[in-house]
N, C-alpha and C positions, 0 to 999 in steps of 0.2 A: 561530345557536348561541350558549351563552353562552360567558361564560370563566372559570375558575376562577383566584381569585387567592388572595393571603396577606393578615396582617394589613398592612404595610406601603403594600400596595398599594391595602387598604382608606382607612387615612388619605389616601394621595396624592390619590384618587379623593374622597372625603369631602371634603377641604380644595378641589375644583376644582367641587365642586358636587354631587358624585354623590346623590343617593334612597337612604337605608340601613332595609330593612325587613326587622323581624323575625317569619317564619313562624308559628314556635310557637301555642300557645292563649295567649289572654289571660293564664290564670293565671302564666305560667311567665316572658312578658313583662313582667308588671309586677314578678317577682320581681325581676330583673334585667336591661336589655338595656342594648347599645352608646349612648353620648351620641348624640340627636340621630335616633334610629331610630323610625321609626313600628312597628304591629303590624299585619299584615293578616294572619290564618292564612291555611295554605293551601288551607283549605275554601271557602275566601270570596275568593280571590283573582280568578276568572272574573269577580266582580260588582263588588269594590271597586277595583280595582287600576285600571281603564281612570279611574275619577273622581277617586280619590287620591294616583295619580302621572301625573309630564308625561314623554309620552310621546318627548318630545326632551330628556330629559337622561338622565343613566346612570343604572340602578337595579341596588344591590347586594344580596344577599338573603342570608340566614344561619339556621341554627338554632340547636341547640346544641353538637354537636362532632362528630367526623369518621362514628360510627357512625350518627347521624341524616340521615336522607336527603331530608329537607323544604327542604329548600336546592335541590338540585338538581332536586328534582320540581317546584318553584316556579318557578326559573328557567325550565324548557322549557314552564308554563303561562306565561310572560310571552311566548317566544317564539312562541306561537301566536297570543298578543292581539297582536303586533303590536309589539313592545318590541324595538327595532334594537340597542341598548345596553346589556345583562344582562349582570352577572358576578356569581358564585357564591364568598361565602366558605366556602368545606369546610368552615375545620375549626371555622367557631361561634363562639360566646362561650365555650366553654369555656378556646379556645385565646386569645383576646383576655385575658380575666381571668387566665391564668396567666403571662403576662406582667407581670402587675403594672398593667395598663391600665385607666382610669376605666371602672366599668359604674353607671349610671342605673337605680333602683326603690329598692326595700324595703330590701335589702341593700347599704347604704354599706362605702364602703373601713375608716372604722372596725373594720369588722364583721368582716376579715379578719386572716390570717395574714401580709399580705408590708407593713402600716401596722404593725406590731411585731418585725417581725423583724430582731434586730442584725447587726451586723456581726463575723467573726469569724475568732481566727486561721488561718492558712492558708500550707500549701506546696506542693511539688512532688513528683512520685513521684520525683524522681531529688534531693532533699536529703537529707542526714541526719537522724536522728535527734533526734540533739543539736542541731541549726540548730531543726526544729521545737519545741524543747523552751524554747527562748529565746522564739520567737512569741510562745506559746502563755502563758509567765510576764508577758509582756510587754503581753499584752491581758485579762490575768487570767480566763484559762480553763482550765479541765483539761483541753483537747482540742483538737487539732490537725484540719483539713478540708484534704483532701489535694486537690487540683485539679489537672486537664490542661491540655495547650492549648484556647486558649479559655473559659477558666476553667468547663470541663465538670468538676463532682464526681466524684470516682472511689472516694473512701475515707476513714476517717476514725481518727486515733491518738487512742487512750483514754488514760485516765490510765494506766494499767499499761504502756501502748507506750508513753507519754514516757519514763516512769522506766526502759526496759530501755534497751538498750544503743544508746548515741550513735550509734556508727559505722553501726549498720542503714539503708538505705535507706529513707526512709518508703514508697516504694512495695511494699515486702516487709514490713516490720510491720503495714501499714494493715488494719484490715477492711473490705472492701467490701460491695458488693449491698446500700448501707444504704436504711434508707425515708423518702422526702422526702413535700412537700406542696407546692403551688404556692402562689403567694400568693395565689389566689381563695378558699383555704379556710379555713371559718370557725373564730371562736377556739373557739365549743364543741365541735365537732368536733376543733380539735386537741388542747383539755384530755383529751376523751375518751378519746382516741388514747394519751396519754402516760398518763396513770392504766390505763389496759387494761394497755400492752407495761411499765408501772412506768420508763419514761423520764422523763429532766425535761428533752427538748429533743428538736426535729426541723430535720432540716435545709430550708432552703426555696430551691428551685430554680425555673428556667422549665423550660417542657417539652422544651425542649433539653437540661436538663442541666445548664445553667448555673446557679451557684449565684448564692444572694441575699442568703443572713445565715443566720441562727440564730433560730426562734422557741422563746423556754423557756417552759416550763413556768409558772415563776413570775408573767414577763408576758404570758403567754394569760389567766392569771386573773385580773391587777392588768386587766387590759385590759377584761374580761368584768362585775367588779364596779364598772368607772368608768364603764360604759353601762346599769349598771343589771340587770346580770347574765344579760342576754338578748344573744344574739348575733346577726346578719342571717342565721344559719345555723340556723335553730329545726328542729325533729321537721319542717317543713311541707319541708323543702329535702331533696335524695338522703340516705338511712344512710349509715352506715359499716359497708361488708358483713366477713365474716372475712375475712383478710389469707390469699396462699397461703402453703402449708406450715400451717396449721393442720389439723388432723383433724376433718373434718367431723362434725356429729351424727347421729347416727342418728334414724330415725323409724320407725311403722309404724300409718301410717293407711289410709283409705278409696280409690277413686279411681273414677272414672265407668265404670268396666270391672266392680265391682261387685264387686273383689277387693281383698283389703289389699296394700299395696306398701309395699315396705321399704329401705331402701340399701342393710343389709347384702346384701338378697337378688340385689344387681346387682352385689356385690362383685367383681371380674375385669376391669372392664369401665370405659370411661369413664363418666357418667352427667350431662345437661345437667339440671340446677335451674333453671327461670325462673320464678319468682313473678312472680304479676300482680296488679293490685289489683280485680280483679271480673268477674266472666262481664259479658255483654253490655254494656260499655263498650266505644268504638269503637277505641279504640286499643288494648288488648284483644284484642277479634276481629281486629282486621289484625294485630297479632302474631301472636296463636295460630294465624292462616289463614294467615300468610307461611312459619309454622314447619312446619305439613303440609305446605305447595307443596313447602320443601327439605328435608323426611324424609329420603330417600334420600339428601342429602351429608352428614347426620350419622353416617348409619348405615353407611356409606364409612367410619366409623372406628372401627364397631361401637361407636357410642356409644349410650345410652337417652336420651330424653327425658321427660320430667316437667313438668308443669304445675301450676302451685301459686297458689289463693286462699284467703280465708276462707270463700266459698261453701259450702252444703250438697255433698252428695252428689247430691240431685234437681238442683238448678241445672245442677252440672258438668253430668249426664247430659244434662239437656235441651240445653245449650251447648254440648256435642260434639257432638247428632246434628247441632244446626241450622247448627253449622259443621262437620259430615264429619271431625271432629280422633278419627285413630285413635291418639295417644299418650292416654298417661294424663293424667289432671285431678287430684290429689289434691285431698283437701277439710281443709284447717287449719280444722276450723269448731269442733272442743270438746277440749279447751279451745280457743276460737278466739286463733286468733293465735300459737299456740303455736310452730308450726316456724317461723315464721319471725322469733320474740322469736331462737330458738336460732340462727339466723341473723344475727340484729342487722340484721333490714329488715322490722319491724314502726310503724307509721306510727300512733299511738296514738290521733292527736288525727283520725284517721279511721276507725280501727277496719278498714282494710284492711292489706295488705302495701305494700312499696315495688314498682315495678318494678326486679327484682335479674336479675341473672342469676350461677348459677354452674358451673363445668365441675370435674366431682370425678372423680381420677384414680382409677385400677384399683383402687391402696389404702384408697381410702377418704378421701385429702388433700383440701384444696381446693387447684387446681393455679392459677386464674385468679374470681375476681370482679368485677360492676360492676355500679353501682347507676345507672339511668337519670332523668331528669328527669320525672315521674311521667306528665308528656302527652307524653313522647317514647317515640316508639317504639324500641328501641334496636336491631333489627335484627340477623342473623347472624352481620358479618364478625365480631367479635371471638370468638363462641364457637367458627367455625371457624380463624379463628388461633391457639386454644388448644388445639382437636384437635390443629390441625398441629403444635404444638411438642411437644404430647405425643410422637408418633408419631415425631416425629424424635428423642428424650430414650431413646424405649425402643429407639430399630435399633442 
C-alpha cells in the first residue's frame, strides 16, 4: 500500500534518495515540475516504470493538486509491479508552487507573483486603529494587512479605515474575505486580475493562509516589461475563470439533445458548467464518462449538468451516443468560442475552450469556479463541495 505524504516529507524523502516522478502528460511536465522529477505518465507506467526506476529505493509520485487523481492511481499501478516503497504526494505541484517552492520547465520563478511580492505593513485584530496607522506611514503604505496567529491573513484596513477612528479595534474596522494569489501565479495573470477588479495590489499568501507580502500592480508590470513582456503564465497555462459572486452570462445555443438550452431556462436550480476542450480526446471522454457514472450525486442536489466545447452540434451527437452521456453537450461552435470568451476560458492559441469548471447558483451567480491543467482531469470532488455549501447556505 502506498502512503500519502506532504510537501515536507517530500523534501525529507528527496534529500535521502527517494525517485520523484511526475504522472501527468509531457505537455504539462515540461510546463512545470518539482527539481529533480522524472515524467512517466500514467498511461505508460506498466512499461516504463519497471526500466526507469530502482525498484529498491523509495518512489514518490505526484500530479497536479489535490482534485487530480493520477497520483494515487499511479501509486497503486506501482504497487502491483512490485514497488515495496511508494508514497503519494496529494496535493501536486500546485500545492508545492504555492509555497513559494523551486519548480523546473518553461515557467521560471521570474515568471511568478511571490519573486515580486513585497513586504508589508501589518497588525493584529486586537491592535488599534491608530497603532495601525503608525505601521502603515511607517512602510509607506496606504494600508494596513491585518494577520492571526500564525501570521494567517484575515483582513485588510484601507486608507479610509486608517484615517477613521484610532481607538477602533483593527479587527472590527478591517474588511475581510479579501482575494489573494499564491506565489506560483503568474505576473500576467495577476496584471489581468488587477486591471479587471481596477486594484493596484493583491495580497499574496500560501495556501495555508499565511501571508507573504504584497504584489502591485505597478511591479507586476515593471516585472513583465524586464522579461520582455511575456510571462511563464502565457494563454498556453489555466484562465482566469469569473470570480464567485459575479453574475453569470447567459446563453442560448444548441445541444446534442437537439434542443436549444439556455441558463435563464434552469433559472431555480443549481446548474454544473464544465467546458471541455473537444469531443473525442481522452481525457475528455473520462471526464464526460466519470460525469455520467455520478449523475445521480449531482442530481441529489437537484443540480443540471452541462457540457461545453467548441464542437459542432453532429460531433456532440455522435460523442454522446458513443459515450451513453444523457446530459447535455452544448455546442459554442458560431460564433465559435463565444460562451466561453464570456466565461474568460477561451484558449486562443488553440482555438478550443480551457478545461473550466463552474457551479452557478439558483440565481443565476457563480457561486464556485476552477480552471484545470488542460491534460488534467479535474474530477468531481470540488463541484460536489460546492453543491454542498450551497445547500448548507440556503437551510
Amino acid at each position: 500500500m502506498s502512503t500519502p505524504i506532504d510537501r515536507e516529507e517530500v523534501r525529507r524523502l528527496v534529500a535521502q534518495g527517494a525517485q520523484l516522478v511526475e504522472v501527468l502528460q509531457a505537455s504539462a511536465y515540461e510546463k512545470e515540475h518539482l527539481p529533480g522529477a522524472i515524467n512517466i505518465p500514467l498511461k505508460h507506467l506498466g512499461v516504463e516504470a519497471p526500466t526507469a526506476l530502482d525498484p529498491d529505493r523509495p518512489v514518490i509520485v505526484y500530479c497536479y493538486d489535490l482534485q487530480c487523481d493520477l497520483s494515487p492511481r499511479a501509486a497503486a499501478r506501482l504497487d502491483t509491479l512490485g514497488f515495496s516503497r511508494v508514497y503519494d504526494y496529494v496535493a501536486g505541484k500546485a500545492d508545492w508552487g504555492s509555497f513559494g517552492l523551486p519548480l523546473d520547465g518553461r515557467r521560471d520563478s521570474a515568471t511568478r507573483i511571490g519573486a515580486h511580492a513585497r513586504a508589508v505593513a501589518t497588525c493584529g485584530p486586537g491592535n488599534r486603529v491608530a497603532e495601525a496607522r503608525d505601521r502603515a506611514r511607517e512602510a509607506g503604505t496606504e494600508s494596513c494587512l491585518v494577520v492571526g496567529p500564525g501570521g494567517v491573513l484575515v483582513g485588510r484596513l484601507d486608507a479610509a479605515a486608517l484615517a477613521g477612528d484610532g481607538d477602533v479595534l483593527a479587527g472590527t474596522a478591517m474588511k475581510s474575505g479579501l482575494r489573494t494569489a499564491r506565489p506560483s501565479f503568474g505576473l500576467e495573470d495577476a496584471v489581468e486580475r488587477m486591471r479587471t477588479e481596477g486594484s493596484t495590489s493583491i495580497p499574496v499568501t500560501h495556501s495555508d493562509g499565511v501571508l507573504v507580502g504584497l504584489i502591485r500592480l505597478a511591479d507586476a508590470q515593471a516585472a513583465l516589461e524586464r522579461s520582455g513582456g511575456v510571462s511563464g503564465a502565457s494563454a498556453a497555462t489555466p484562465g482566469t475563470p469569473l470570480p464567485p459572486g459575479t453574475k453569470a452570462p447567459d446563453f442560448d445555443l444548441p445541444s446534442a439533445a437537439g434542443e436549444r438550452t439556455s441558463l435563464a431556462a434552469l433559472r431555480g436550480q443549481p446548474v454544473i458548467l464544465a467546458f471541455y476542450p473537444g469531443d473525442w480526446q481522452p481525457v475528455c471522454s473520462d471526464q464526460m464518462s466519470l460525469y455520467q457514472e455520478i449523475l445521480p450525486e449531482f442530481q441529489r442536489f437537484d443540480a443540471a449538468l452541462l457540457g461545453i466545447s467548441v464542437d459542432s452540434f453532429w460531433s456532440h451527437l455522435a460523442f454522446a451516443q458513443e459515450r451513453n452521456l444523457s446530459f447535455p453537450l452544448i455546442a459554442d461552435f458560431e460564433p465559435k468560442g463565444a460562451l466561453a470568451r464570456s466565461y474568460g476560458v477561451y484558449r486562443a492559441e488553440d482555438g478550443t475552450s480551457e478545461r473550466a469548471l463552474y457551479v452557478i447558483d439558483a440565481d443565476g451567480t457563480v457561486s464556485w469556479s476552477y480552471v484545470s491543467p488542460v491534460d488534467v482531469n479535474p474530477g468531481a470532488d470540488g463541484i460536489l463541495r460546492a453543491l454542498e455549501r450551497l445547500r448548507r447556505e440556503a437551510a
